[in-house]
C-alpha positions in Angstrom: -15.6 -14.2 23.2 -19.1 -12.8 22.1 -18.3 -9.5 21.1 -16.9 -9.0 17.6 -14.0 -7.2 16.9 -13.7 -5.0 13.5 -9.5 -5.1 13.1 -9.8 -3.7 9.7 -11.8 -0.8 10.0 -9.5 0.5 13.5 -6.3 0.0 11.5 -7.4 1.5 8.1 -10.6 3.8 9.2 -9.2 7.1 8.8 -6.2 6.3 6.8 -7.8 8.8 4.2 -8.1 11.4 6.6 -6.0 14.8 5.2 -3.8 14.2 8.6 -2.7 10.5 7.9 -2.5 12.2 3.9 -0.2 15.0 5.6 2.2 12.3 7.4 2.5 10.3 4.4 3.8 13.4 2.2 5.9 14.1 4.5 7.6 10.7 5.8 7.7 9.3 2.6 7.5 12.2 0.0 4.5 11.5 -1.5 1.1 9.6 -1.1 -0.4 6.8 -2.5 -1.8 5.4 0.7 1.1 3.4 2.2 -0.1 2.0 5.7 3.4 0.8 6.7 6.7 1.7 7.0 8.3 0.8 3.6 9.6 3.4 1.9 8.4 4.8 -1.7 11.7 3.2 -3.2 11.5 0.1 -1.1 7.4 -0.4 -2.7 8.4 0.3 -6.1 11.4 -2.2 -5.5 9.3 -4.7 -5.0 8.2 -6.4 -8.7 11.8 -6.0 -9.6 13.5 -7.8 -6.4 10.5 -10.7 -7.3 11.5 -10.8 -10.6 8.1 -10.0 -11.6 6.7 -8.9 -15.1 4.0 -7.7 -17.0 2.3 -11.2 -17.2 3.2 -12.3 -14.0 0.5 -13.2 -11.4 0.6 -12.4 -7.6 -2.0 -13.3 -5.1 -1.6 -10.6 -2.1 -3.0 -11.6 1.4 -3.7 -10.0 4.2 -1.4 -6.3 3.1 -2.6 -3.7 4.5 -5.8 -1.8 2.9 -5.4 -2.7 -0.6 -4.0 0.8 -1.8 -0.4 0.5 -2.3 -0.9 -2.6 -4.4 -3.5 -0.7 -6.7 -0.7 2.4 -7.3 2.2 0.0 -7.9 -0.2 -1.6 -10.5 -0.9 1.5 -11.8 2.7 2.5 -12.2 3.9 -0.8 -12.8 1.4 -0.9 -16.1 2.2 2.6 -17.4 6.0 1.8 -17.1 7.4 4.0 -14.7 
């Protein structure tokens, strides 16, 4: 195979585009840039079903574009 292939950028090109913004709001309720199918409830489930806290340290691979890790952080760190 010669030719390269970009997988990231024609998953997650136009996932900031105001339509992809638009399905989010309305499949999940809000956005904070979910690329898959988890639910708002199921992501913020996530530290507590891992039994993760404040100190803890995750390494994340290969999940998506990155933004639903940076939200959970944020709300994670601000306690809600």
């Amino acid at each position: 195979m010669s030719r390269k292939v970009d997988l990231y950028d024609s998953a997650y090109g136009n996932y900031e585009s105001a339509t992809y913004r638009q399905v989010r709001i309305e499949t999940y309720g809000e956005d904070f840039g979910q690329t898959s199918w988890v639910t708002t409830e199921e992501s913020n489930a996530i530290p507590q079903l891992l039994g993760l806290r404040s100190d803890s340290f995750v390494l994340e691979l290969g999940c998506g574009s990155g933004d639903t890790r940076c939200t959970l952080q944020k709300k994670w760190a601000a306690g809600s």
